[in-house]
C-alpha positions as CSV (number, residue, x, y, z in Angstrom):
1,X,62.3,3.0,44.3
2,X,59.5,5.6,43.4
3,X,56.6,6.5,45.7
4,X,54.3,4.2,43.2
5,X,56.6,0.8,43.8
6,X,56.9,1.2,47.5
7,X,53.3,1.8,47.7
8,X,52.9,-1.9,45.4
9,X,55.1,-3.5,47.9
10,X,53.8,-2.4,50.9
11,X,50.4,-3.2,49.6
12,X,51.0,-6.7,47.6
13,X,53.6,-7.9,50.3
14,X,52.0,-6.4,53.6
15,X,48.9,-5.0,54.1
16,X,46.3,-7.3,51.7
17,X,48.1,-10.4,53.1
18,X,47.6,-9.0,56.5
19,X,44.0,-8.0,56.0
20,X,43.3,-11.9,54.4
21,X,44.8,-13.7,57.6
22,X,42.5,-11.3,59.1
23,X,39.0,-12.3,57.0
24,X,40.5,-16.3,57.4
25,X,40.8,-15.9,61.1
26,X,37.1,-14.6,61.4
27,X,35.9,-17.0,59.0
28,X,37.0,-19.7,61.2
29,X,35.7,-17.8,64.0
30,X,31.7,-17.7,62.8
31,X,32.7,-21.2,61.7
32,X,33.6,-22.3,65.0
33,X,30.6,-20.2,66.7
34,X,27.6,-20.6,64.1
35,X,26.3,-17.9,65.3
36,X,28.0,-14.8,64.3
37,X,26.6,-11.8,65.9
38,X,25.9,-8.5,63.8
39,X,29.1,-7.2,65.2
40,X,30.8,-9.7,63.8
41,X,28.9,-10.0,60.5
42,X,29.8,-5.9,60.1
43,X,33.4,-6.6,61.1
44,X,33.9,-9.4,58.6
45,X,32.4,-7.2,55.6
46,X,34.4,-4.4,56.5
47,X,37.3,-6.4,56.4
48,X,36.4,-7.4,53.0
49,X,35.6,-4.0,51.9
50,X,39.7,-2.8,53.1
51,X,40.9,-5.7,51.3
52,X,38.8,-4.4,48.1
53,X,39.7,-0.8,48.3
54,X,43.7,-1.7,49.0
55,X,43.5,-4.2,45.9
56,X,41.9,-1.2,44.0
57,X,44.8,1.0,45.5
58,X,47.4,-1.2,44.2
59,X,46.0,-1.5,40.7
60,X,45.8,2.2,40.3
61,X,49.2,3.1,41.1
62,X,50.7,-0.2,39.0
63,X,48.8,1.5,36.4
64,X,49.3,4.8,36.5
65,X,45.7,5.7,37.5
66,X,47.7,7.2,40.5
67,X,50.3,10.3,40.2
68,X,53.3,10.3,42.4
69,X,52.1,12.9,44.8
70,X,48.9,11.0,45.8
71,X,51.1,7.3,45.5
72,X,53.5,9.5,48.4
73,X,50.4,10.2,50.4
74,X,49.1,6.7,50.1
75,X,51.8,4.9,50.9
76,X,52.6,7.1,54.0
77,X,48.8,6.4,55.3
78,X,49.6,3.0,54.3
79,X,52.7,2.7,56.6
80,X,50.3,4.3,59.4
81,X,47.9,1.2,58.7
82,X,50.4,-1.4,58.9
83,X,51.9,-0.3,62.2
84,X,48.5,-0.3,64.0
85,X,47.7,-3.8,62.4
86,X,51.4,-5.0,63.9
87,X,50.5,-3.6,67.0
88,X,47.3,-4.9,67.1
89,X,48.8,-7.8,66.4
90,X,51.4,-7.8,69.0
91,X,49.0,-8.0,72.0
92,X,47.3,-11.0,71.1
């Protein structure tokens, strides 16, 4: 599997789906709350604005936008992410 389709995987199958439970979870939170503070208002777009630039990763490197060397350095940065989300994760 080349650097390009791992990083697809990773993304598609791992990291956006992690990132939208994320934005769901803090939806229901302001939801729940009414009134979200800034904090959470800046949290909540920034999560949007990962899932955006990880969507925009993904269709580069499906593409071809993205060469193998920078699909390599993507994906390990990628792997990085995901382990800090798991652990993150993990002590909830």
């Amino acid at each position: 599997m080349t650097n390009a389709e791992q990083l697809i995987k990773i993304l598609n199958e791992e990291i956006i789906p992690e990132i939208e439970n994320i934005i769901d979870d803090m939806c229901e939170d302001i939801a729940d709350n009414k009134n979200a503070s800034d904090e959470d208002k800046a949290e909540f777009k920034e999560a949007q604005a990962m899932r955006k630039e990880f969507k925009e990763m993904a269709f580069e490197a499906e593409t071809g936008e993205m060469d193998e060397e920078e699909c390599a350095e993507n994906l390990a940065e990628c792997k990085e992410i995901l382990a800090e989300i798991k652990a993150l994760g993990d002590e909830d």
